[in-house]
C-alpha positions in Angstrom: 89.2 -46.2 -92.6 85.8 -44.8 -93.7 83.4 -43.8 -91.5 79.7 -42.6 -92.5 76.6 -41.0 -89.9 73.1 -40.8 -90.3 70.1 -40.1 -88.1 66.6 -41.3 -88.1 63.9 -39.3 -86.3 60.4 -41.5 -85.0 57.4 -40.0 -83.7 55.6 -43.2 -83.2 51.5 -43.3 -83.3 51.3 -45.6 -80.2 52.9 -45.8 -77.3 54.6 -49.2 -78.1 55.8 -50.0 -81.5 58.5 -51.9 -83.9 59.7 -50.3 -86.9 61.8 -52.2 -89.4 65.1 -50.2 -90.3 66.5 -52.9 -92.2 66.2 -50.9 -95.6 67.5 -47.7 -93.9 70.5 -49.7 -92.3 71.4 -51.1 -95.3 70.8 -47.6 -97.9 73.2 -45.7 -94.9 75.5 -48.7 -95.5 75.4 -47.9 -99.3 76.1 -44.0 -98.8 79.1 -44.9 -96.7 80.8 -47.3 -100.0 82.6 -49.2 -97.4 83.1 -52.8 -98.3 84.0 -54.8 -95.3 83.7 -53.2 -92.1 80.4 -52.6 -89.2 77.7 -50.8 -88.5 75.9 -49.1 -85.4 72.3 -48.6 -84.7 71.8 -46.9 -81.4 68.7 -45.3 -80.1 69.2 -42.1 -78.8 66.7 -42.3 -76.0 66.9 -44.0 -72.7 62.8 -45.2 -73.8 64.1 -47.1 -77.1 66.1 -50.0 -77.9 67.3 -51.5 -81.1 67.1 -55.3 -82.1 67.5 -57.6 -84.9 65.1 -60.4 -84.8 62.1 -62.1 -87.2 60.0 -59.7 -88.4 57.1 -61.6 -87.1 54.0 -59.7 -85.6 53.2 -62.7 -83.0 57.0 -63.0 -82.1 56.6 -58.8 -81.4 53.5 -59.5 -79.9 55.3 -62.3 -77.3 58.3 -59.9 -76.6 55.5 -57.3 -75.6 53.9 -59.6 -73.7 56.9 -60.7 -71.8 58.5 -57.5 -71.3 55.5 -56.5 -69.3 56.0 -59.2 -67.1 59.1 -58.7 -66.2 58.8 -54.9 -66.4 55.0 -54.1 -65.9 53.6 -50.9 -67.4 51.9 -48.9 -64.2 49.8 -47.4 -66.8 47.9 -51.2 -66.8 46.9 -53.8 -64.8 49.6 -56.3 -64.6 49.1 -59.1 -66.4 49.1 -62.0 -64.1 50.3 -62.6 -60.4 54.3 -62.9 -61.7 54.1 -59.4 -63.4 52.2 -58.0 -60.2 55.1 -59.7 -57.9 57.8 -57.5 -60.1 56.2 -54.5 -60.3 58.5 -52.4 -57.9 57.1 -51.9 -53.7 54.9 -49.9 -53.2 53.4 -50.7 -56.4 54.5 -47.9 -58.4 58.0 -47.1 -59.9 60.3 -44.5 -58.4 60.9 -43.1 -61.5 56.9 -41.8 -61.1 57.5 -39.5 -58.5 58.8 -36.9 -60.9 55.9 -36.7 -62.4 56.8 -39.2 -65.2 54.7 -42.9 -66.2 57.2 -44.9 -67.7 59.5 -46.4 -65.6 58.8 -49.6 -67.2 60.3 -48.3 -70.6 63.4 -47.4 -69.2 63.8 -51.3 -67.5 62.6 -53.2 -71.2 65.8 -50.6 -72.6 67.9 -52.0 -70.0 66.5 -55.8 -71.0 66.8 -54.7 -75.2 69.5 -52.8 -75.4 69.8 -49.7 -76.8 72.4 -50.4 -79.5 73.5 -53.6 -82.2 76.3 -53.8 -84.4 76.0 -56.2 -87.8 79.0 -56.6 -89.8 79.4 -55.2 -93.2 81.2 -58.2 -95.8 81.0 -57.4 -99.4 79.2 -54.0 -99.2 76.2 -55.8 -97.7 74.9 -55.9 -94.0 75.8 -59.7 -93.0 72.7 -60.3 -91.4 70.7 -64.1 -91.3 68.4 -65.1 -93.7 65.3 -64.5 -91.0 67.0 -61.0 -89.5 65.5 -58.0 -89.6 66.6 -54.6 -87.9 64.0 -52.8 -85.6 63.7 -49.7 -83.7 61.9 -50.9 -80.9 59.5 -48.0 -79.0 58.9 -48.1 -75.7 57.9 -44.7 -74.9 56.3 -43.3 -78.2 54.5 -40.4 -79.5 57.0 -37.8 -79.2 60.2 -37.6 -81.3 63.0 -39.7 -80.8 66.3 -39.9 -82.6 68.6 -43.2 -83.9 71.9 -42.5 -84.8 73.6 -45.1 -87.8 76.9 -45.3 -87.8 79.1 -46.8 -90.1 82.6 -48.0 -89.8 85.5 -49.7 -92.3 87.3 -50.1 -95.4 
């Protein structure tokens, strides 16, 4: 078995972003001259998350959207009386108290996922005709690492 690493460092302009990996995915996939096997994309930060999914602005803009309802940003007003009914009692998250203000990136990791694997089949990441790879940031503007690993014969 073969077995290839590499990293990708972000250091995102905003504070929320998706960047397509798709092309890096599939050139680490290349380096590693493994024909069928799997690969790994795992954020290395508790504030990230990886996902495959339509690279569609308004379908990013939606997941946003939801996220914050069920994991409201404190740095905001909530978006409507649902998100303000999960936004943890007293109002603030616990997670604040140290001094931080993202509590609600480490609960939209929890609800992304930090990691996906996509299978490999003739050299090639097996991924739908629609499916993209992203680094999702929840917690931007500093630098975060992603860690590709790839696995197989």
């Amino acid at each position: 078995m073969k077995s290839h690493t590499a990293y990708m460092t972000f250091n995102t302009d905003k504070r929320r972003e998706f960047v397509r990996i798709t092309e890096d995915v599939a050139a680490a996939v290349e380096e590693a001259s493994v024909n069928e096997g799997m690969v790994l994309v795992s954020a290395m930060h508790i504030t990230a998350a990886v996902w495959v999914n339509d690279d569609e602005p308004g379908l990013q803009e939606d997941v946003l959207e939801w996220l914050d309802k069920v994991a409201p940003p404190s740095w905001k007003e909530p978006a409507n009386e649902v998100a303000r009914e999960l936004s943890p009692d007293p109002g603030d998250y616990r997670h604040h108290a140290g001094g931080e203000d993202n509590g609600d990136a480490h609960l939209k990791n929890l609800l992304v996922h930090h990691q996906v694997i996509i299978p490999v089949t003739d050299g090639r990441l097996d991924l739908g005709p629609w499916q993209a790879i992203f680094y999702c940031e929840f917690d931007g503007r500093r630098r975060k690492r992603l860690v590709i690993k790839v696995l197989g014969e």
